[in-house]
N, C-alpha and C positions, 0 to 999 in steps of 0.2 A: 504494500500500500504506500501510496507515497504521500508527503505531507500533505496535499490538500485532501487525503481520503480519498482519492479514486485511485484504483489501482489496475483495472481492466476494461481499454477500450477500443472501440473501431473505427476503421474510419472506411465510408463508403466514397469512394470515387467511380464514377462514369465517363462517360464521351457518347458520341451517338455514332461515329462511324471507324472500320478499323483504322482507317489513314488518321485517326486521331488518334494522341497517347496519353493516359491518366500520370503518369508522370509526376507533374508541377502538382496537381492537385495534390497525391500522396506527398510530397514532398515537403508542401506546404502544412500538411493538416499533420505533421509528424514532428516539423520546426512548432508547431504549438501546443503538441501536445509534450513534449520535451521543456518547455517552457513551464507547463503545468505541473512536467514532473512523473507525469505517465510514462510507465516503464513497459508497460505488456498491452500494445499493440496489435492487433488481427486488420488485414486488409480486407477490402471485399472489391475489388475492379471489377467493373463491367465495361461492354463497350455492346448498347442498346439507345437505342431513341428513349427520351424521358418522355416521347407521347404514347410509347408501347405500352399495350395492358401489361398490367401489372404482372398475370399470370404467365407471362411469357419472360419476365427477368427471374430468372435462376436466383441470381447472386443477391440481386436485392433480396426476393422470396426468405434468403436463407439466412440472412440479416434478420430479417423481421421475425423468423423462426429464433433465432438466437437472442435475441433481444427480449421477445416474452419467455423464455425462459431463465431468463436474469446472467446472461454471460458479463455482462457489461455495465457498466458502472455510467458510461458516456457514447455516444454516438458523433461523429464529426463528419463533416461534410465541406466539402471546399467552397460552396454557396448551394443554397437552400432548392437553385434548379436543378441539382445534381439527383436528389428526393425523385423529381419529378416534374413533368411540366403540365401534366392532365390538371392541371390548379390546388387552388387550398384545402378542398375535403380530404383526400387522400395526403396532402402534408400535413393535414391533423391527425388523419388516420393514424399517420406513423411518429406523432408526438405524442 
């Protein structure tokens, strides 16, 4: 556990096509969770359109299966479209 009390977290990054790379994203959401002091990190990359049904993203899927069942302490995201772009119901959904 690290001093601020979280001790396990993920970080979901996306892109929508393979000519794009999650990369910076990971990169970025790892320089802050390092900052935080989080030491046990899980990635979850995809590379899917954020206007995909949901049922059709694997990675997310398995996030959001890992998350209700308490793996994780925090969730990170490189911006909030990465969630999703189908709108706010389903980025409440998954708050």
């Amino acid at each position: 556990m690290s001093e601020n009390g979280l001790s396990d977290a993920a970080i979901y990054a996306r892109v929508s096509t393979s000519d794009q790379d999650v990369s910076r994203q990971l990169d970025e959401a790892h320089e802050h969770l390092e900052r935080l002091g989080v030491e046990d990190v899980e990635e979850y990359p995809e590379i899917v359109s954020g206007a995909a049904d949901t049922d059709t993203r694997e990675v997310y899927n398995q996030l959001l299966d890992d998350v209700e069942t308490g793996r994780f302490d925090l969730v990170v995201v490189h911006e909030i479209s990465r969630l999703s772009r189908l709108g706010p119901t389903e980025i409440h959904e998954f708050i």
